[in-house]
C-alpha positions in Angstrom: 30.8 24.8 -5.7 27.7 27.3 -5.2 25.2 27.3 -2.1 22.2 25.8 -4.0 24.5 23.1 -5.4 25.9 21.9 -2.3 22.6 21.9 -0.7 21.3 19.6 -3.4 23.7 17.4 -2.9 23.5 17.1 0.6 19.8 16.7 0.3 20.9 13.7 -1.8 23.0 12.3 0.3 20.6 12.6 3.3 18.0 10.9 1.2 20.2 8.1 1.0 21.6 7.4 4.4 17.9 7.7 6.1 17.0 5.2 3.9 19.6 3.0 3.5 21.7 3.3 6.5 19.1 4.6 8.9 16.1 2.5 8.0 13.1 5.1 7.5 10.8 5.6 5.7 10.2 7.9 2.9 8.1 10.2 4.4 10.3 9.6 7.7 13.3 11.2 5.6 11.5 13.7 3.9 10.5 14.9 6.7 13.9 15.4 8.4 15.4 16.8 5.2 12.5 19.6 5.5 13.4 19.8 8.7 16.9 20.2 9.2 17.9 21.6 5.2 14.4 23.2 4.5 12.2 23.5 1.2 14.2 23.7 -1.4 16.1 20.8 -0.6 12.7 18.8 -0.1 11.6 19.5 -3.1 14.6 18.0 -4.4 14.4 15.0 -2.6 11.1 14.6 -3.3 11.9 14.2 -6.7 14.8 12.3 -6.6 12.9 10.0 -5.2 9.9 9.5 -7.7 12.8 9.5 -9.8 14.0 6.2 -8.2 10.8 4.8 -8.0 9.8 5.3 -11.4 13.1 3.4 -12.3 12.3 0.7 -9.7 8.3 0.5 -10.9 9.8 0.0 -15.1 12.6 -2.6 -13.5 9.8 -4.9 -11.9 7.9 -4.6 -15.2 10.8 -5.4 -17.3 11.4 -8.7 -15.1 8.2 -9.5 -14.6 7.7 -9.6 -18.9 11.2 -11.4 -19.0 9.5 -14.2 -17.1 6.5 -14.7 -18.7 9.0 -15.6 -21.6 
């Protein structure tokens, strides 16, 4: 596996565990992946992220519609 893709996927998994397993916040784990695995890997984060709450946002919608039903 190369550098960069490793480092994306740890980013990933550090996105998860801080918020999951650790309890912070978004911006809490953002900052630590900056931190501790720099930019690159923020930026990564970042949008993995708006990723996931995109998906959340159109899952509320899409329930919210089903119950007006």
């Amino acid at each position: 596996m190369g550098k960069v893709k490793g480092l994306l996927m740890t980013a990933e998994a550090v996105l998860y565990e801080g918020l999951n397993d650790r309890g912070w916040t978004n911006e809490q784990t953002l900052a630590f992946i900056k931190k501790e695995l720099g930019q690159m890997a923020y930026d990564h984060a970042k949008g993995v992220l708006e990723d996931w709450n995109e998906l959340d946002n159109h899952n509320n919608e899409r329930k919210v519609s089903d119950g007006d039903s």
